[in-house]
C-alpha positions in Angstrom: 160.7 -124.9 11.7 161.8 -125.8 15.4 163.0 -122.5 16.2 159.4 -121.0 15.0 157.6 -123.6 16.8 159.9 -122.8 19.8 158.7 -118.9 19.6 155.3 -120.1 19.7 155.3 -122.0 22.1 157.0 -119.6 24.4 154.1 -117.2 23.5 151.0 -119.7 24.4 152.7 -121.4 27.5 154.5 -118.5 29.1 152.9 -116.4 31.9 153.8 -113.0 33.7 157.2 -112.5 35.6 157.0 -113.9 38.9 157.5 -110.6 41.0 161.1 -110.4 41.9 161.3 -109.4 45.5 163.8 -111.2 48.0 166.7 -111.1 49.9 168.1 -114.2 51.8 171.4 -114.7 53.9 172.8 -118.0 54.6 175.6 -118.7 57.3 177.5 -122.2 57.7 177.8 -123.4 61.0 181.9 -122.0 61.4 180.6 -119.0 60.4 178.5 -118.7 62.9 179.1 -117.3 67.0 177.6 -120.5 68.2 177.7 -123.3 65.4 174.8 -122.8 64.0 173.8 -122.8 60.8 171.4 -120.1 59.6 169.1 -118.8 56.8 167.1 -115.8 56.0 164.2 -114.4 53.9 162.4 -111.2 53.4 158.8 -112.2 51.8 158.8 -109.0 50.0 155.6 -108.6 48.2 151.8 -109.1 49.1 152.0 -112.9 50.2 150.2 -114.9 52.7 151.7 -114.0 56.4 149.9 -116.4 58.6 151.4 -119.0 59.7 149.9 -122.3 59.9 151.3 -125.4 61.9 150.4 -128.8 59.8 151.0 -131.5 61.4 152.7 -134.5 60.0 151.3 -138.1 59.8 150.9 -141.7 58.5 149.1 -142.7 55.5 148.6 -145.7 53.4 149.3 -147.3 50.6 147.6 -145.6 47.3 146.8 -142.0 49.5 147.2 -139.3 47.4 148.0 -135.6 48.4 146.8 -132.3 46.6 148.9 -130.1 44.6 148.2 -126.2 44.3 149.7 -123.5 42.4 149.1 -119.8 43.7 149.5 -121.1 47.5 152.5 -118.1 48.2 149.1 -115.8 47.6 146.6 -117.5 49.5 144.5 -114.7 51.3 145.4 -112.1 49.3 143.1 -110.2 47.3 142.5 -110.4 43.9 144.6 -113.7 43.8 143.2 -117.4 44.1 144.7 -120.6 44.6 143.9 -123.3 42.0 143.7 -127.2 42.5 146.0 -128.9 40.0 145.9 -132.4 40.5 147.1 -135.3 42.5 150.1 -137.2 43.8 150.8 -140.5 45.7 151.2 -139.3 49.5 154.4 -140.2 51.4 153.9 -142.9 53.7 155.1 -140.5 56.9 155.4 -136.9 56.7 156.4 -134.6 59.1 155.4 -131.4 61.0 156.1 -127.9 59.4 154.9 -124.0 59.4 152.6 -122.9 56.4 153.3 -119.6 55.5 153.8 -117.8 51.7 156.6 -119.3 51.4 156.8 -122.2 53.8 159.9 -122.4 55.9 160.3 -124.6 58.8 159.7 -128.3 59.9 160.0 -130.6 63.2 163.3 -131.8 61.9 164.9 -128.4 61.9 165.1 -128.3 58.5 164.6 -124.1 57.3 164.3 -122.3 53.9 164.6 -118.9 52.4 163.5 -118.4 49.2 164.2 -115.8 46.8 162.9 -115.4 42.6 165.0 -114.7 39.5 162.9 -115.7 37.1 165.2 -117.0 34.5 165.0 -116.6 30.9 161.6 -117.0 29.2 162.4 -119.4 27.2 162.1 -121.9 30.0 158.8 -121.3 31.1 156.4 -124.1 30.4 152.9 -123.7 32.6 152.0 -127.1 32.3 154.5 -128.1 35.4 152.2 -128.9 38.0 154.3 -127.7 40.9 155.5 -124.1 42.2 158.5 -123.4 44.4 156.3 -122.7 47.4 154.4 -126.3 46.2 157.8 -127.8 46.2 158.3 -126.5 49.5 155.6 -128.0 51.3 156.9 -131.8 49.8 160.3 -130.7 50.6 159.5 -130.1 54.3 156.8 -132.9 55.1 159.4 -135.7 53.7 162.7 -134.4 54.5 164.7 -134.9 57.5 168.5 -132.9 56.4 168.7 -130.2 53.6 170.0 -132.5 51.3 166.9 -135.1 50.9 164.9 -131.9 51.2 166.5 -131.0 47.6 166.6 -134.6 46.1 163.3 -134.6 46.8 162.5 -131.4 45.4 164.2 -131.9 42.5 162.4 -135.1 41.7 159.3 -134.1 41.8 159.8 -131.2 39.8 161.3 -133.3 37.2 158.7 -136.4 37.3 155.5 -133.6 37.3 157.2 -130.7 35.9 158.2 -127.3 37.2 155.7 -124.5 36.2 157.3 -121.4 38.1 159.6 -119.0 37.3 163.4 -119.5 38.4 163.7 -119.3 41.8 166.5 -119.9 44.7 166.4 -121.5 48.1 168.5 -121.2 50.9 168.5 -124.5 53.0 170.1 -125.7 56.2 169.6 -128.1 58.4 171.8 -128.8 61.8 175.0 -129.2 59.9 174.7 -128.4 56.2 173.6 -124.7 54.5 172.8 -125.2 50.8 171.7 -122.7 47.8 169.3 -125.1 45.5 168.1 -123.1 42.2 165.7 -124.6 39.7 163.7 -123.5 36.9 161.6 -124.8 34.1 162.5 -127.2 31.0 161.1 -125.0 28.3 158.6 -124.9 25.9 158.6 -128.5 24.7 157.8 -130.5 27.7 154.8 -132.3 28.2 153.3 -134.5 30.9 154.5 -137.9 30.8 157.7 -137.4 29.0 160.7 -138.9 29.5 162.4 -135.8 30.1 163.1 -133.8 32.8 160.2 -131.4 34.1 162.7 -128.8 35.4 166.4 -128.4 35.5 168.1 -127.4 38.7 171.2 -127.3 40.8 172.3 -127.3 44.5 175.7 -126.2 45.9 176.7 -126.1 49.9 178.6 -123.4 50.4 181.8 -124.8 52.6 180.7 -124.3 56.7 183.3 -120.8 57.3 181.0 -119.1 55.0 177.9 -116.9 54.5 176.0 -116.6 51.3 173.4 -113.5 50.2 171.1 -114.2 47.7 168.9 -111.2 45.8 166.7 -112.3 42.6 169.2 -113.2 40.4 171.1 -117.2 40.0 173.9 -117.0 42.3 175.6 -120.7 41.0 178.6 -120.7 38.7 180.6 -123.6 37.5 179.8 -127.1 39.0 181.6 -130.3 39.9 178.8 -132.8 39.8 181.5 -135.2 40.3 181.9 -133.5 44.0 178.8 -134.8 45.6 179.6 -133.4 49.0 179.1 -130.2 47.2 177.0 -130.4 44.1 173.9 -131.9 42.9 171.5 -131.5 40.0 169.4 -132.7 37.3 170.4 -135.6 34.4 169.5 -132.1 32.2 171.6 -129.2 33.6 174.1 -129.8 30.7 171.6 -131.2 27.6 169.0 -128.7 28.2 171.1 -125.4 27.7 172.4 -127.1 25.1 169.1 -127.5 23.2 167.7 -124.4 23.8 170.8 -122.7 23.1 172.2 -121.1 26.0 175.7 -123.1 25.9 177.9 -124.2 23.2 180.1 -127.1 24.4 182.1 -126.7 21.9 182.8 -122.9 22.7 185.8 -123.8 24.9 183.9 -121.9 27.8 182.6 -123.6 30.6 179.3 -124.2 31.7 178.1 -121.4 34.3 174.8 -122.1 35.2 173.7 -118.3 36.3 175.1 -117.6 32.4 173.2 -120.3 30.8 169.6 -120.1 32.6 169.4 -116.4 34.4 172.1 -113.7 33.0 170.2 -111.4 34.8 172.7 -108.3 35.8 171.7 -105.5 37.5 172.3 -103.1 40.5 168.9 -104.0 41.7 170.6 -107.5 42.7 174.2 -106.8 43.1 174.0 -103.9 45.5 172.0 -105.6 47.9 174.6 -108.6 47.4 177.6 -106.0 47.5 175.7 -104.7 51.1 175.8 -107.8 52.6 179.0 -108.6 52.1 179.9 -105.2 53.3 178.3 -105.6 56.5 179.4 -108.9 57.1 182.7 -109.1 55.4 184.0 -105.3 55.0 187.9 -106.2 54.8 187.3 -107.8 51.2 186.4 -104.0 50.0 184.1 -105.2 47.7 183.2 -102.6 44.4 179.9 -102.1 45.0 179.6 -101.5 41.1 180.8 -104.8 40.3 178.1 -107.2 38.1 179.5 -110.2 40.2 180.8 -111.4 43.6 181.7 -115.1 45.3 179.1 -117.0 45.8 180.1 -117.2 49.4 182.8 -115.9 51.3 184.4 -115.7 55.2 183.1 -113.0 57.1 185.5 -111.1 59.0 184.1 -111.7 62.6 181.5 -115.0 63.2 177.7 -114.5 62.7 175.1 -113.4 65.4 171.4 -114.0 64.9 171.4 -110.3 65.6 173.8 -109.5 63.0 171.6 -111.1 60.8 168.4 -109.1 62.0 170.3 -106.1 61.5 171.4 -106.8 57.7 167.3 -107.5 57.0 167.0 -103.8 58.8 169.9 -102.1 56.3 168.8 -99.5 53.3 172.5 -98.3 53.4 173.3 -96.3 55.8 176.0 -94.6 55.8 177.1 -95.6 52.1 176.9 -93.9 49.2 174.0 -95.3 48.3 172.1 -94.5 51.8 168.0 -94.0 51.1 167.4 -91.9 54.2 169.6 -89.0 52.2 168.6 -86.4 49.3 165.7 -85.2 48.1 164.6 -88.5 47.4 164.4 -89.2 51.2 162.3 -85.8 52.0 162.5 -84.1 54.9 162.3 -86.9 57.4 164.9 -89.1 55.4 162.2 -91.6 54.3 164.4 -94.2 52.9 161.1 -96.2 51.5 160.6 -96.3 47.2 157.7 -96.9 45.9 157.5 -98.9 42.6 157.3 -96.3 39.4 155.0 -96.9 36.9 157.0 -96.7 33.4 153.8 -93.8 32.2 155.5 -91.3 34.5 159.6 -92.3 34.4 161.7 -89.7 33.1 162.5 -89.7 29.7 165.8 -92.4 29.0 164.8 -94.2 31.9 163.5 -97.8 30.8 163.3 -99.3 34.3 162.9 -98.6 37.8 165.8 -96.3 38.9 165.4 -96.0 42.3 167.8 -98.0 44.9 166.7 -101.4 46.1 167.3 -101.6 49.8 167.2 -104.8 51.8 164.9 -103.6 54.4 161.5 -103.0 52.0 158.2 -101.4 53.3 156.0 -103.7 51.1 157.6 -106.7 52.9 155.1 -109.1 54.2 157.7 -111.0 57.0 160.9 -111.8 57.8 162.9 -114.3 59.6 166.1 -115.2 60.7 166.0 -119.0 61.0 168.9 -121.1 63.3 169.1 -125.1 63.2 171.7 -126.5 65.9 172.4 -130.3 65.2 173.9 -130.6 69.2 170.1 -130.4 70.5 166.4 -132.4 69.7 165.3 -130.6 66.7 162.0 -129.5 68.7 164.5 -127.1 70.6 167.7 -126.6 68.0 165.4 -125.3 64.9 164.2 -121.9 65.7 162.9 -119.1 63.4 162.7 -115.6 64.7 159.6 -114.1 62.9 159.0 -111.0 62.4 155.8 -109.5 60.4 155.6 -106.9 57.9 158.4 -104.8 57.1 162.1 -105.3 59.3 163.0 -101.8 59.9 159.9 -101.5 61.9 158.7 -105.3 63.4 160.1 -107.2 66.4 161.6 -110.7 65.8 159.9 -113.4 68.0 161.1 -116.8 68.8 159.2 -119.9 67.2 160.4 -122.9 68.1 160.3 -126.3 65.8 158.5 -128.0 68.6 156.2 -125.9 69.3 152.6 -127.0 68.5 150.7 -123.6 67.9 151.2 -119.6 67.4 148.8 -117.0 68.8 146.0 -116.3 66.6 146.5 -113.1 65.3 149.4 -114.6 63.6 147.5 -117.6 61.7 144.7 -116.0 60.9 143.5 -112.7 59.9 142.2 -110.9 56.3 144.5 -108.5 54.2 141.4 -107.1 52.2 140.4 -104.3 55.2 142.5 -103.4 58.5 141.9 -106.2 60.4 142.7 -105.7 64.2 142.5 -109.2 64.7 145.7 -109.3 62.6 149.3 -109.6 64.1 150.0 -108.5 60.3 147.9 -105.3 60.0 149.5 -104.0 63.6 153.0 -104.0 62.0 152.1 -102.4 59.0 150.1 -99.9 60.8 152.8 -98.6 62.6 155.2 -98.7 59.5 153.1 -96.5 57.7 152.7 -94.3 60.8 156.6 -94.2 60.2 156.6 -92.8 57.6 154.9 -89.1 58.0 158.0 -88.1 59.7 160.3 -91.3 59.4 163.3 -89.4 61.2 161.5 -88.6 64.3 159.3 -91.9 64.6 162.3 -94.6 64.0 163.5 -93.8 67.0 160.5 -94.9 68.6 160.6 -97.9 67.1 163.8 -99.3 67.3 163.8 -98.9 71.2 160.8 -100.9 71.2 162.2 -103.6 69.0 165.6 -103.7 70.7 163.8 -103.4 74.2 162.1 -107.0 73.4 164.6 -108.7 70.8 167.4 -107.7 73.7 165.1 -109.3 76.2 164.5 -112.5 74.0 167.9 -113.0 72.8 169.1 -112.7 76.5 167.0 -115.3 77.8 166.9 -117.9 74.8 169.8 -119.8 77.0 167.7 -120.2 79.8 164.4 -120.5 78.0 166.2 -123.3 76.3 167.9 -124.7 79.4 164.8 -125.6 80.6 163.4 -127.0 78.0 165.9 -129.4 77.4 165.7 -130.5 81.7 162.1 -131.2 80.8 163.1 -132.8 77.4 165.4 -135.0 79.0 161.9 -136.6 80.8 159.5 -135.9 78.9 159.5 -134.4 75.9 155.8 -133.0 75.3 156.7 -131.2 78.4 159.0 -129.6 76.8 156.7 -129.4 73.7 154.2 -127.2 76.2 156.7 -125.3 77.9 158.2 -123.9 74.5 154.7 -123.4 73.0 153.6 -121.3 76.2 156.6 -119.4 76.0 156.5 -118.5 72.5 152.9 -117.8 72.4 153.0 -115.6 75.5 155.5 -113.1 74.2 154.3 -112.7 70.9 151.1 -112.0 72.2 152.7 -109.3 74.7 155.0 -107.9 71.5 151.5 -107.6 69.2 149.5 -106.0 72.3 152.0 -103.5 72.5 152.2 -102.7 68.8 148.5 -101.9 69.0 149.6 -99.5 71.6 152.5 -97.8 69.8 150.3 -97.3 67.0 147.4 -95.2 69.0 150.4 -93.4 70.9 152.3 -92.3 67.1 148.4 -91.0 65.9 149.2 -88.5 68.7 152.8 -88.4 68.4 152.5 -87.3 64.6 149.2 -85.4 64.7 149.0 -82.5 62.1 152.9 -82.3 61.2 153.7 -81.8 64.9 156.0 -84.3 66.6 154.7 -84.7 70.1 152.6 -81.7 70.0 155.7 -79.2 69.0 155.9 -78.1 65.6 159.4 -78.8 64.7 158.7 -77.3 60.7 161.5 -79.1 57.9 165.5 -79.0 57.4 166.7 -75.9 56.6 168.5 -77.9 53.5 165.4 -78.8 52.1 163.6 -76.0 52.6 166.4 -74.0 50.7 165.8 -77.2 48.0 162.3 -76.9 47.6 162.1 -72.8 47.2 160.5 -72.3 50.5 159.6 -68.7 50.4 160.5 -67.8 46.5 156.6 -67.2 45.8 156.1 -64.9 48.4 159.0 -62.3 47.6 157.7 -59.0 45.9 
C-alpha cells in the first residue's frame, strides 16, 4: 500500500524538469597561476541577467524575510515569481549581486550553479525554498564557503527543498567546494521531523579543478572527514527508504548512483572537454560514462584559461560543431533544441552535440576570490552577457557599490536598446548568417578589451588597495568608477559592432563582396543537379 501511495504521490506533488542547462569549472587555489581560487557558470537558458547589488544590513529581533520561488526567471516572459511565505531574518546580512542565479557577496564568497534534476521520486513541491532562494540566504549570511553550505543545507532541511537536484560550485579565499542537494521525496510535509532535502558537499583538495555539467558529480563520502565532507542526518536513511541503496548489498553508497544516475554524452563530453583543455596528459576517453571528480591540471589556471574553456564547442576534436553539414557553410557550431515531432525515426532524444559555449546562454562569469586582499578588492567576477563565444568579460569587483544601468535593468519581452543584454545577443545572432566570416570580428573585439582589462587589473588593484590602506570607501569609489566606466565603453561599442555587421553581412555579401559557399558543400547540397539537361 506504501509503494502505491508513493506513486501517487510522486504524480500530485511532482512538477516539470527543471531545464538542464549548465556548465561550471572550479579551480583550488594551487591550481591556480596566482592562488586564487576560482568558479564558473554558464546561465544557459532564458534567466534573469540583470544584476542587482542588495545591500546587507541590521535587523531586529522577530524580522522576517520573504521567500520566492521562480526568482532564477524574474523578468522573463511568460514566467512569474510567486511569494511563498516567511522566515525569521538574520540579525546581519551582508552585501551581494542579484542575478538568475545569484553569485557574489562582499565577503568574496562566489557560486556557480548547475541542474541535474535527480530522480523524480524526490521531488516534493511543498519545499518552500529553490536553489537560487537558497542562494540569496547562503550569500547574505555567509562569510567562507563552508557556513555558506551549513547554512544552505539547514534551511533546506528545516523548510524543505522544492527544486529539482542541483549543484553548486563554491569558493571563497581559501576553500573551492561542490555542494549538491535535492528533495526528500514524496512523503515530507511541513513541520516534520525529517529532513526537507538531503544533500552533500565535498572540497575538492587545493591542486585541483573540478567541471560540473547537469549531472551529480559526488561519489563515495567520508562524513567522518570533515575537512572534506559534509551533508545531511539523511544522506544514508533516505536512499534507503526510497530504495535507491541496499546496505546490505555489499556496495557502497555513491551518492550520484543513489540520487541522480543520470548518464549521458550530453554531460560527460562537456566534462571529458574540460578536462581535455585543462588536463590533456591524462588522455581522457571521451566516451567514458565517468571521470574524477577533480583532477591536477597539467599547467596552473589563468582566469583566461577559464574564459576560453566557457568559449570551447570542440574545436579541433572529433566532436568539433563548426564541421559537417551540421555546421553549414559558415561552420555555425550553434544547435538548436529538436522538437521530438520532427527527430528521426530511432532517435528518442536530442542527438545533437552539447557544447560548452551555448547561443541561448543568458551570462557567464569567471569568478576569482584571493584571501591575501580585503574582500572588497580579492572577490572579483568577470561578467560577461549573453552567449561566451561572442560577449566580453568585464571586471566587477566585491566592493563595488553599483553596475551601469543597462546591466540592472532592462526588459527581455522586445529588443530593448536600453539593455546591456539585448546588445550581446544582437550581435550573436548577427554571427550567425555567416558565423565563419563574422567570429573573427568578434573575437578581436573581445580580446582587444579582455587583453586590456586583464593587463591592468594589477594596477587597477594596486591602487585600490593604497587608497584602501586609508580609506576604504575610497577605494569603494575608485573600483565602482572603474568598473562602471568600462563596461559602459565595452556595451557602447557593441551597439556599434552590431550597426557595422548589418552592413558587413548585408544580402549574403561579406563586406559588400559576394564570397558565394564552400566548394564542399556546394558539392553536398547538389548545387547545380536541377539545372543539368
Amino acid at each position: 500500500m506504501r509503494r502505491v501511495l508513493f506513486v501517487i504521490l510522486i504524480l500530485v506533488l511532482g512538477y516539470g524538469v527543471t531545464a538542464i542547462a549548465c556548465t561550471s569549472i572550479m579551480v583550488g587555489k594551487a591550481a591556480s597561476v596566482d592562488g586564487s581560487t576560482m568558479t564558473t557558470h554558464t546561465c544557459d537558458g532564458s534567466y534573469d541577467a540583470r544584476i542587482q547589488i542588495i545591500p546587507g544590513g541590521v535587523y531586529a529581533e522577530g524580522e522576517t524575510t520573504s521567500v520566492y520561488k521562480g526568482l532564477c526567471q524574474a523578468g522573463i516572459p511568460g514566467r512569474t515569481v510567486t511569494y511563498v511565505g516567511e522566515i525569521p531574518q538574520a540579525p546581519v546580512t551582508y552585501t551581494y549581486f542579484h542575478i538568475g542565479y545569484p553569485f557574489m557577496n562582499e565577503n568574496q564568497v562566489i557560486m556557480g550553479e548547475t541542474t541535474w534534476s535527480g530522480k523524480r521520486e524526490l521531488r516534493n513541491a511543498q519545499g518552500w525554498m529553490t536553489i537560487e532562494q537558497l542562494q540569496v540566504f547562503g550569500l547574505q549570511r555567509a562569510t567562507t564557503a563552508r557556513e555558506a553550505i551549513q547554512i544552505m543545507g539547514e534551511l533546506a532541511e528545516k523548510y524543505g527543498y522544492g527544486d529539482g537536484g542541483e549543484g553548486l560550485t563554491i569558493i571563497d579565499g581559501e576553500e573551492a567546494w561542490l555542494f549538491e542537494i535535492a528533495g526528500p521525496g514524496p512523503f515530507w510535509s511541513p513541520g516534520s521531523d525529517e529532513p526537507g532535502a538531503v544533500w552533500v558537499a565535498q572540497r575538492i583538495p587545493d591542486d585541483h579543478i573540478l567541471v560540473h555539467a547537469n549531472r551529480s558529480r559526488i561519489g563515495e563520502i567520508d562524513l567522518e572527514n570533515t575537512e572534506y565532507f559534509m551533508a545531511s542526518s539523511n544522506v544514508h536513511s533516505l536512499a534507503v527508504e526510497l530504495g535507491f541503496w541496499d546496505p546490505d548489498s555489499g556496495n557502497p553508497f555513491v551518492f550520484y548512483d543513489a540520487y541522480c544516475g543520470k548518464i549521458a554524452f550530453y554531460n560527460t563530453r562537456r566534462e571529458w572537454r574540460v578536462y581535455d583543455l585543462l588536463a590533456p596528459s591524462l588522455g581522457l576517453d571521451p566516451w567514458a560514462e565517468r571521470y574524477p571528480l577533480s583532477v591536477k591540471p597539467d599547467n596552473p589556471v589563468s582566469v583566461h584559461d577559464l574564459m576560453m574553456a566557457k568559449r570551447d564547442y570542440y574545436e579541433g576534436t572529433e566532436f568539433d560543431l563548426t564541421v559537417g553539414m551540421a555546421a553549414g557553410p559558415f561552420g555555425n557550431p550553434n544547435r538548436y533544441a529538436t522538437p521530438a515531432s520532427v527527430r528521426p525515426a530511432g532517435v528518442n532524444y536530442d542527438g545533437w552535440e552539447r557544447a560548452i559555449s551555448m547561443f541561448r546562454c543568458s551570462y557567464v562569469f569567471v569568478g576569482q576570490a584571493r584571501s591575501w586582499m580585503p574582500a572588497a578588492i580579492g572577490g572579483v567576477l568577470w561578467f560577461g552577457e549573453d552567449a561566451p563565444h561572442s560577449t566580453v568579460y568585464i571586471p566587477f569587483y566585491a566592493g563595488i557599490t553599483s553596475v551601469p544601468t543597462s546591466f540592472s535593468q532592462g526588459a527581455r519581452n522586445y529588443f530593448d536598446r536600453t539593455s546591456a543584454w539585448w546588445a550581446f545577443n544582437h550581435v550573436s545572432n548577427l554571427v550567425d548568417l555567416k558565423f565563419s566570416y563574422a567570429i573573427p570580428i568578434v573575437k578581436a573585439e573581445y580580446e582587444k578589451f579582455e587583453s586590456e582589462f586583464l593587463a591592468n587589473q594589477p594596477s587597477i588593484e594596486k591602487a585600490a588597495l593604497v587608497l584602501y590602506e586609508d580609506n576604504p570607501a575610497l577605494a569603494i569609489d575608485f573600483l565602482t568608477n572603474y568598473c562602471n566606466t568600462i563596461a559602459n565603453r565595452v556595451v557602447d561599442r557593441w551597439w556599434k559592432l552590431a550597426d557595422e555587421l548589418i552592413y558587413t553581412l548585408n544580402d549574403g555579401y561579406f563586406n559588400g563582396s559576394s564570397v558565394g559557399y564552400p566548394t564542399w558543400w556546394l558539392e553536398e547540397v547538389g548545387y547545380g543537379d536541377t539545372t543539368r539537361r
